[in-house]
Each structure stands twice: as structure tokens, then as C-alpha cells.
LONUTI-541001 format. One record per residue: x, y, z of N, C-alpha, C, O in turn; residue in one letter. Coordinates in steps of 0.1 Angstrom, whole numbers. Example, Ala and Ser with C-alpha at 12.3 -4.5 7.8 and 13.67 -1.06 7.14 Angstrom:
! LONUTI-541001
{r {132 -57 78} {123 -45 78} {132 -33 78} {142 -33 85} a}
{r {128 -22 71} {137 -11 71} {129 0 79} {134 11 80} s}
***
This chain:
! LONUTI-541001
{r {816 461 622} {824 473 624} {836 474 615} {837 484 608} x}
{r {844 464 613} {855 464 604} {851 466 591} {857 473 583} x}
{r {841 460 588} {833 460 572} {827 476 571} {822 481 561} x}
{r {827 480 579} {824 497 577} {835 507 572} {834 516 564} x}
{r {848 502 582} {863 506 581} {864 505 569} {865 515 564} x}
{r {864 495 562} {872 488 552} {858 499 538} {864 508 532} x}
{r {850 497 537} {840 502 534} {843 519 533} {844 524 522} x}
{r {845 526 544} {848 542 542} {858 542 535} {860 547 524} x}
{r {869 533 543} {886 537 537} {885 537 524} {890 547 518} x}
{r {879 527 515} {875 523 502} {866 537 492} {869 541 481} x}
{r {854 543 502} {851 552 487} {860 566 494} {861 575 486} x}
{r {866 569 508} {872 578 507} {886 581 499} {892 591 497} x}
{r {891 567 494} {904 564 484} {897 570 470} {904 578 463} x}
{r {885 567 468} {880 564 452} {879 576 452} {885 582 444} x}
{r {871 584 463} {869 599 462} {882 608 459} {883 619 453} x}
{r {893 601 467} {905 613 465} {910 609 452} {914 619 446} x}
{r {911 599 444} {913 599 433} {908 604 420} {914 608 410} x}
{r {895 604 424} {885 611 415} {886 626 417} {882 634 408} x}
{r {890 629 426} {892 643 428} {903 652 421} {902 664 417} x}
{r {914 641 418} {935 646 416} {927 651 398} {917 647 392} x}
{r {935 658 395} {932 668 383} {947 659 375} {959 659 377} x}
{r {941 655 369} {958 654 358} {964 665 351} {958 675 347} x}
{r {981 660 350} {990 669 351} {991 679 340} {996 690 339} x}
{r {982 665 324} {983 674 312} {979 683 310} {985 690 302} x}
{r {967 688 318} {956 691 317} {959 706 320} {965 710 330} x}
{r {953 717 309} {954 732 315} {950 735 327} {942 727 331} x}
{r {953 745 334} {942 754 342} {932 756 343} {932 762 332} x}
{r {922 757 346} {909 764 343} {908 777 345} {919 782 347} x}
{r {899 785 346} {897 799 344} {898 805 359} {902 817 361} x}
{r {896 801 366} {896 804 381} {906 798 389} {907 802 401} x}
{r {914 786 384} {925 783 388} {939 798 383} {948 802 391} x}
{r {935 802 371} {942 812 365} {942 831 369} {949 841 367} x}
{r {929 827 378} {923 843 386} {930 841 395} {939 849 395} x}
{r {931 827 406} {937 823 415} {954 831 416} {959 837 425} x}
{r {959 827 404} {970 827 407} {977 842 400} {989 843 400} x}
{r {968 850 393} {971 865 391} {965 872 404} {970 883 409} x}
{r {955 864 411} {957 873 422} {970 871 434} {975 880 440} x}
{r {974 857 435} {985 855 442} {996 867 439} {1000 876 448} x}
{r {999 866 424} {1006 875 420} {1005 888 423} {1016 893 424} x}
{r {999 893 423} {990 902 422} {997 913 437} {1002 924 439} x}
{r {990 895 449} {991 904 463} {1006 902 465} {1012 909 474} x}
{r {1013 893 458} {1032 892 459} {1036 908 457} {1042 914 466} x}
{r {1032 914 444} {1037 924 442} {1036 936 451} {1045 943 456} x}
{r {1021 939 452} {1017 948 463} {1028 945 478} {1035 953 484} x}
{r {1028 931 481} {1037 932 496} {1048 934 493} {1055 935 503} x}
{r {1054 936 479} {1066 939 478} {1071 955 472} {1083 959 471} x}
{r {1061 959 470} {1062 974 464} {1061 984 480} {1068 994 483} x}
{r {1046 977 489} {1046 987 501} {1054 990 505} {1059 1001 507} x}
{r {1063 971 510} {1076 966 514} {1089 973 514} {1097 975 523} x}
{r {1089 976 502} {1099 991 497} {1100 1008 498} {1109 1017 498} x}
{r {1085 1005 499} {1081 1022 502} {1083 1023 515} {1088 1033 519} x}
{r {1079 1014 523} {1079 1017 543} {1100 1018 541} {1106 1028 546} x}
{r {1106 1008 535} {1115 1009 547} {1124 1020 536} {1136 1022 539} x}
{r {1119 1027 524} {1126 1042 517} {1122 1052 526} {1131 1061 530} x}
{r {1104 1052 534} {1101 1063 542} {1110 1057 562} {1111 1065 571} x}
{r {1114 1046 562} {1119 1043 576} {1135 1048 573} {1141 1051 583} x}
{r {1141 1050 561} {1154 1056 558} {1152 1071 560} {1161 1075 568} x}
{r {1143 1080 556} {1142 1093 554} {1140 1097 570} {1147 1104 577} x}
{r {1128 1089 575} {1128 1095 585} {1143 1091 598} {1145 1099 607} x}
{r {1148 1083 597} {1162 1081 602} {1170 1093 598} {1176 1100 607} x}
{r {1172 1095 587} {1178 1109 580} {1175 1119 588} {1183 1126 594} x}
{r {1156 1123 588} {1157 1133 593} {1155 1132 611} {1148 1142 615} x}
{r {1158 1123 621} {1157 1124 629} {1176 1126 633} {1182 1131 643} x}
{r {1181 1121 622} {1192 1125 627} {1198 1140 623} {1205 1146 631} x}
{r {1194 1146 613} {1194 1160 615} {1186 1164 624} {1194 1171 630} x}
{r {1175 1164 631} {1174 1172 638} {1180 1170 650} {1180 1180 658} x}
{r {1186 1158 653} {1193 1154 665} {1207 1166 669} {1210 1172 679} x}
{r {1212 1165 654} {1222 1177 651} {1220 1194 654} {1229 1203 656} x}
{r {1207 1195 653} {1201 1212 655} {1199 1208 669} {1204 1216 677} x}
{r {1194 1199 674} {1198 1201 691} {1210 1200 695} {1213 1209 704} x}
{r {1217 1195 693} {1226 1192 697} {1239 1212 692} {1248 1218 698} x}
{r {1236 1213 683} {1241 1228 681} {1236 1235 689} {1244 1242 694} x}
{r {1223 1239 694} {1212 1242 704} {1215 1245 713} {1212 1257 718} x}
{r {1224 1233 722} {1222 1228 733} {1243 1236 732} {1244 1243 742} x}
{r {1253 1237 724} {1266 1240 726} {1261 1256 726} {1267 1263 734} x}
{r {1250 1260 717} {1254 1275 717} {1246 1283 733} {1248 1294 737} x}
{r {1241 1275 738} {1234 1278 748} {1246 1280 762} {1247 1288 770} x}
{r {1256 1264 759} {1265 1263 769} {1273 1275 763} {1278 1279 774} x}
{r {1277 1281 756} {1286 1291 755} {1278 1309 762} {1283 1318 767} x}
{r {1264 1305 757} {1257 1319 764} {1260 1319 777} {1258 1331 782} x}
{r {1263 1309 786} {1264 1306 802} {1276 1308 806} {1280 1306 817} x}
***
């Protein structure tokens, strides 16, 4: 049983080594898609990002104008009374 342990631990080492990409080494082509699409969706969350909270300012604007037309609404009414 130990000689099995010792045995996995051993080619699962060799495998993770074999696996690590060295550091000199370029990109490859799909490493490089990879990371224009990261980019890609960074920008998009940051452009929507900007648009929701330009349209969450306008509509604050205009909720508070109209808050104002009721509220004129509501004085010219108390003076009709």
C-alpha cells in the first residue's frame, strides 16, 4: 500500500512538472485569444457599467422633476380649496 503512495505521489510530481510551461517562452495562439477575450469582456463590463449608472443619474433627474410638478400640483390645488 505505501509503495503505491509513494508510486502515485511520484508520477503525479513528474506530471505537474511536465505540465509548468516555462517563463521564456511566448504565448501561444490561444493563450493570446484567451486573454483579448478577457480583455475584451473587462471593457464591455466597464462601458455597460457606465451607461447604467449615466441612465440611473437621468432617471434620478427626472424623477425628481417630476416630483416637483407634483408637488406644484398638489400647492395649486390647496389654494383652489
Amino acid at each position: 500500500m505505501k509503495t503505491k503512495i509513494i508510486v502515485l505521489t511520484a508520477i503525479i510530481a513528474i506530471a505537474a512538472a511536465g505540465c509548468s510551461k516555462p517563463e521564456d517562452e511566448e504565448p501561444g495562439t490561444m493563450e493570446k485569444v484567451g486573454r483579448q477575450l478577457d480583455q475584451a469582456g473587462s471593457d464591455v463590463t466597464e462601458y455597460t457599467g457606465n451607461k447604467l449608472q449615466e441612465a440611473g443619474s437621468a432617471m434620478e433627474r427626472a424623477g425628481g422633476d417630476l416630483s416637483d410638478d407634483d408637488q406644484e400640483r398638489e400647492d395649486e390645488e390647496e389654494k383652489k380649496d
